[in-house]
C-alpha positions in Angstrom: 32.5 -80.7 3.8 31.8 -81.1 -0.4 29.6 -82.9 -1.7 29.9 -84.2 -5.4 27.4 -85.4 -7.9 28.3 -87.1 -11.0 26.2 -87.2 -14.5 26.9 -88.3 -17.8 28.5 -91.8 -19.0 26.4 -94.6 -20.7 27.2 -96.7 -23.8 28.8 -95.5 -26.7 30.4 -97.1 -29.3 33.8 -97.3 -30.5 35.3 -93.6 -31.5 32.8 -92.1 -29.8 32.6 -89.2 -27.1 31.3 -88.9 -23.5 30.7 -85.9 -21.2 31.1 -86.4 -17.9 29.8 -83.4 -15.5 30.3 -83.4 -11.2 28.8 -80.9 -9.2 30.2 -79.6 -6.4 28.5 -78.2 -3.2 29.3 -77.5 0.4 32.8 -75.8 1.1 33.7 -75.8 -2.7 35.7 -72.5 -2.3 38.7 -74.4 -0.5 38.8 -76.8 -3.0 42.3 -76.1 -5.1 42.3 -79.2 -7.4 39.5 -81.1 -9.0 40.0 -84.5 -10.6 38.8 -87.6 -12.4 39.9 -91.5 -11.8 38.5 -94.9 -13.0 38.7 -98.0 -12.0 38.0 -101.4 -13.7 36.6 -104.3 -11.2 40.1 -106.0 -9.8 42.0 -103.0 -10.7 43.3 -100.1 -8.7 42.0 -97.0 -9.3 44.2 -95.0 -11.9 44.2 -91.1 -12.6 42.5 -89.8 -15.4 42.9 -85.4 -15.5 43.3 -82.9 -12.8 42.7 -79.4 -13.1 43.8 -76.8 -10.4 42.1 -73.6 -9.4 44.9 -71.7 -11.4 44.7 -74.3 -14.5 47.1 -76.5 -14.2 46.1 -79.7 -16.1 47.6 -83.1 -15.5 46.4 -86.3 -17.5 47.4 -90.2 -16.9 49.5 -91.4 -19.7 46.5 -93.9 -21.5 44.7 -90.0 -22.4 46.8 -89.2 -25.1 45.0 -85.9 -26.0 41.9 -87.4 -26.2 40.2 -86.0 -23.2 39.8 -82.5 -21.8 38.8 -81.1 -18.6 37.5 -77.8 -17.6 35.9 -76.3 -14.5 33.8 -73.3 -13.5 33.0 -72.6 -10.1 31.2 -75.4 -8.8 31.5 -77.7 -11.2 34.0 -79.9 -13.5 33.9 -81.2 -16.5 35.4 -84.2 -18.5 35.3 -84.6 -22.2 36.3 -87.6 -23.4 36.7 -88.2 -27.2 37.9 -91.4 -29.5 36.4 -93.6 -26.6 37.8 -97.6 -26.9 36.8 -101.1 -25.4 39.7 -100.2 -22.4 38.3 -97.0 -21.9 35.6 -98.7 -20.1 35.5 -98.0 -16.4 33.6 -96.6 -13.7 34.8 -92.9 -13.5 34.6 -90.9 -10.1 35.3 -87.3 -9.9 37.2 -85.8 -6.7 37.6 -82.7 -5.0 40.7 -81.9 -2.6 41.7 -79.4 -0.9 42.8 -78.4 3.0 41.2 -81.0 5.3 38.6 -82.0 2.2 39.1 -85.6 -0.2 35.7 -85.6 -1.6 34.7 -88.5 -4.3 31.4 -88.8 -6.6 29.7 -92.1 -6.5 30.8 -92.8 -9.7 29.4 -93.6 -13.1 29.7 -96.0 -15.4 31.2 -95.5 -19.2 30.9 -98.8 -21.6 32.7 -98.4 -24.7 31.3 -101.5 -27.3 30.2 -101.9 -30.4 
């Protein structure tokens, strides 16, 4: 079992950054990828980065180099810079690996002038 706890998000305005930060606890050492997804109410919930224990780094097409994602041992990270009005979301990090889909609860980012 892993357990995840999200912090970070809140209001910023247009161009702005956010850090987002999700803890991990439990079995983290068979988690292999860590990830980050948003949804918008009505909306399925889209990808936003992964990060795998080697590095690997994937990002959903909307990102276009404006957020980063990092890990360290129990936790991972998501920078996200040159924030916009549809950047606004509930993001939920998520940690998978062999017999483990963990999600955070989620955390809100508003993006609005």
């Amino acid at each position: 079992q892993v357990q995840l706890v999200e912090s970070g998000g809140g209001l910023v305005q247009p161009g702005g950054s956010l850090r987002l930060s999700c803890a991990a606890s439990g079995d983290v050492s068979s988690v292999w990828i860590r990830g980050w997804y948003r949804q918008v109410p009505g909306n399925q919930r889209e990808l936003v980065a992964t990060i795998t224990n080697p590095g690997t780094k994937q990002f959903g097409d909307f990102v276009k180099g404006r957020f980063i994602t990092s890990r360290d041992k129990n936790t991972a990270y998501l920078q996200m810079n040159n924030l916009q009005s549809e950047d606004t979301a509930v993001y939920y990090c998520n940690a998978r690996g062999p017999g483990i889909d963990a999600w955070g609860q989620g955390t809100q980012g508003t993006v609005s002038s």
